[in-house]
C-alpha positions in Angstrom: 129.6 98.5 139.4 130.5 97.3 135.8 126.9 95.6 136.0 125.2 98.5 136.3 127.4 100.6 133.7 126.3 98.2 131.3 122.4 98.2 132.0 122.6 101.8 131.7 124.6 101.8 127.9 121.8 98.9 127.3 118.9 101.0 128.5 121.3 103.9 126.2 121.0 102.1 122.5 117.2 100.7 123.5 116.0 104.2 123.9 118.0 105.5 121.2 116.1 102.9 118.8 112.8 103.5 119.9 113.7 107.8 119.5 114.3 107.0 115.8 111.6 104.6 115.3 109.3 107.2 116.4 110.7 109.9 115.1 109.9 108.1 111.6 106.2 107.7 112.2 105.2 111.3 112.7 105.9 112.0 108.7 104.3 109.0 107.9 101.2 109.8 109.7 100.5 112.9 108.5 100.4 111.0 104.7 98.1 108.9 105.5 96.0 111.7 107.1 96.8 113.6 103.7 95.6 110.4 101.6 92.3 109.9 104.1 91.5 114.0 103.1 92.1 114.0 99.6 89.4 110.6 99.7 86.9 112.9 101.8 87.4 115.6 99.3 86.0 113.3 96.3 83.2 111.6 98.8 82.1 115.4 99.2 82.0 115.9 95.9 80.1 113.2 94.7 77.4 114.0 97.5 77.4 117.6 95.9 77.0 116.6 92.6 74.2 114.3 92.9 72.1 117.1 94.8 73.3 120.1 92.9 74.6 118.2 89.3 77.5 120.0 89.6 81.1 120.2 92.0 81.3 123.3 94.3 83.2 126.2 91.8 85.4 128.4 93.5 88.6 130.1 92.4 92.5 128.8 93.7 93.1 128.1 97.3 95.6 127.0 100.2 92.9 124.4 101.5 90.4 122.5 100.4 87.4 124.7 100.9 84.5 123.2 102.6 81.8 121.6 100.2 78.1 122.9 100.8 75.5 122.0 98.5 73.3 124.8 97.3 70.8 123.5 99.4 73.0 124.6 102.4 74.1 120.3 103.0 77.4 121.0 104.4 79.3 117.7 102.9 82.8 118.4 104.2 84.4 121.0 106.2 87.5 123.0 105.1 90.6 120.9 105.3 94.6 122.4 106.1 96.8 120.2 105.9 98.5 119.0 109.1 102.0 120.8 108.8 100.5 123.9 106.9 103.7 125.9 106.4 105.5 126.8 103.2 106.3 124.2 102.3 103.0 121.4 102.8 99.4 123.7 102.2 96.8 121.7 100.3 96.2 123.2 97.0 92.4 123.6 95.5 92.8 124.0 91.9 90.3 126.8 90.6 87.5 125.4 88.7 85.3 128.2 88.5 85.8 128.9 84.5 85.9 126.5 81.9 88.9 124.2 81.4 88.6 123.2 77.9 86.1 120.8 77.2 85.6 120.5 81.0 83.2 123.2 81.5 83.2 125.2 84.9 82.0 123.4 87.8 82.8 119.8 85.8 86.3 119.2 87.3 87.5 119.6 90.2 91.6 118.8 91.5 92.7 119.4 95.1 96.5 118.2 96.2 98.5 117.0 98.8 102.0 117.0 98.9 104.1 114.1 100.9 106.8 114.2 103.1 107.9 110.5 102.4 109.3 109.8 99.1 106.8 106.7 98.0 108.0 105.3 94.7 109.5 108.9 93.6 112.9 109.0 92.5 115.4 111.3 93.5 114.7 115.2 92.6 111.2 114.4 92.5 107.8 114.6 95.0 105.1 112.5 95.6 101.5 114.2 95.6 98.6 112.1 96.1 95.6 114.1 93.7 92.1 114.1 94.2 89.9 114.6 90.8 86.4 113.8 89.9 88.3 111.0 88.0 89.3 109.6 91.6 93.0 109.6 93.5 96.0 108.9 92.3 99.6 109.2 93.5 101.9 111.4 91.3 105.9 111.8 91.4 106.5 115.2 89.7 109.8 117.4 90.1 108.1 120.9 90.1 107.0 122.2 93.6 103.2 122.5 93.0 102.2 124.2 96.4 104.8 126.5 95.7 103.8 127.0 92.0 100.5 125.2 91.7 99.1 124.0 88.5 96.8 125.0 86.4 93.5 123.0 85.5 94.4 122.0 82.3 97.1 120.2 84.9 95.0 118.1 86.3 92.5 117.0 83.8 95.8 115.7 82.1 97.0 113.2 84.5 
């Protein structure tokens, strides 16, 4: 009888490891899906420029709208990001109007925000950034799906 009470607290702390081992994954899954989307958003865009020689121009969004070329070439469908609540929306900084010396349709900045910290230190976010200048990862303490940027924003980082 004790043999079996102590396969069962064996079986006990495996499963237990394995439930927090997984549970550790699913965040860090949806990054990389997050990274992989803001690196399809600048393959779209470089597609679009080359036919149309210039990025797709629309106004602020909660996705990353899809990219069509004005030939109709549909580059890239629209993209949500996988948690899509409140808190994690992918933000498409407008770039309809002219941003300094960037005219309109120049620039382009979409954004995904993290759920694992990265190289951010504490009170801050990690947001991995897509611009016509390529990605980059970002630790910044301001919420920018809940307040996003503006485009003078991104052509600054």
């Amino acid at each position: 009888m004790l043999e079996l009470l102590v396969v069962v607290a064996i079986i006990g702390i495996l499963a237990s490891l394995i439930v927090v081992a997984i549970g550790d994954s699913r965040p860090r899954a949806r990054d990389s899906r997050r990274a992989s989307d803001m690196r399809q958003v600048i393959s779209a865009q470089e597609w679009i420029i080359n036919e149309d020689n210039r990025y797709i121009m629309l106004p602020q969004q909660e996705t990353i709208p899809a990219a069509i070329s004005a030939s109709g070439n549909r580059r890239l469908a629209e993209l949500i990001d996988p948690l899509n609540n409140a808190r994690h929306k992918y933000i498409w900084v407008g770039n309809a109007a002219d941003c300094g010396a960037a005219g309109a349709g120049k620039y382009y900045c979409a954004i995904a925000k993290m759920e694992q910290p990265g190289v951010c230190g504490a009170g801050q976010t990690r947001y991995v950034i897509a611009t016509n200048r390529g990605t980059k990862e970002v630790c910044d303490a301001a919420d920018l799906v809940a307040n996003p940027p503006n485009c003078a924003w991104c052509l600054a980082i």
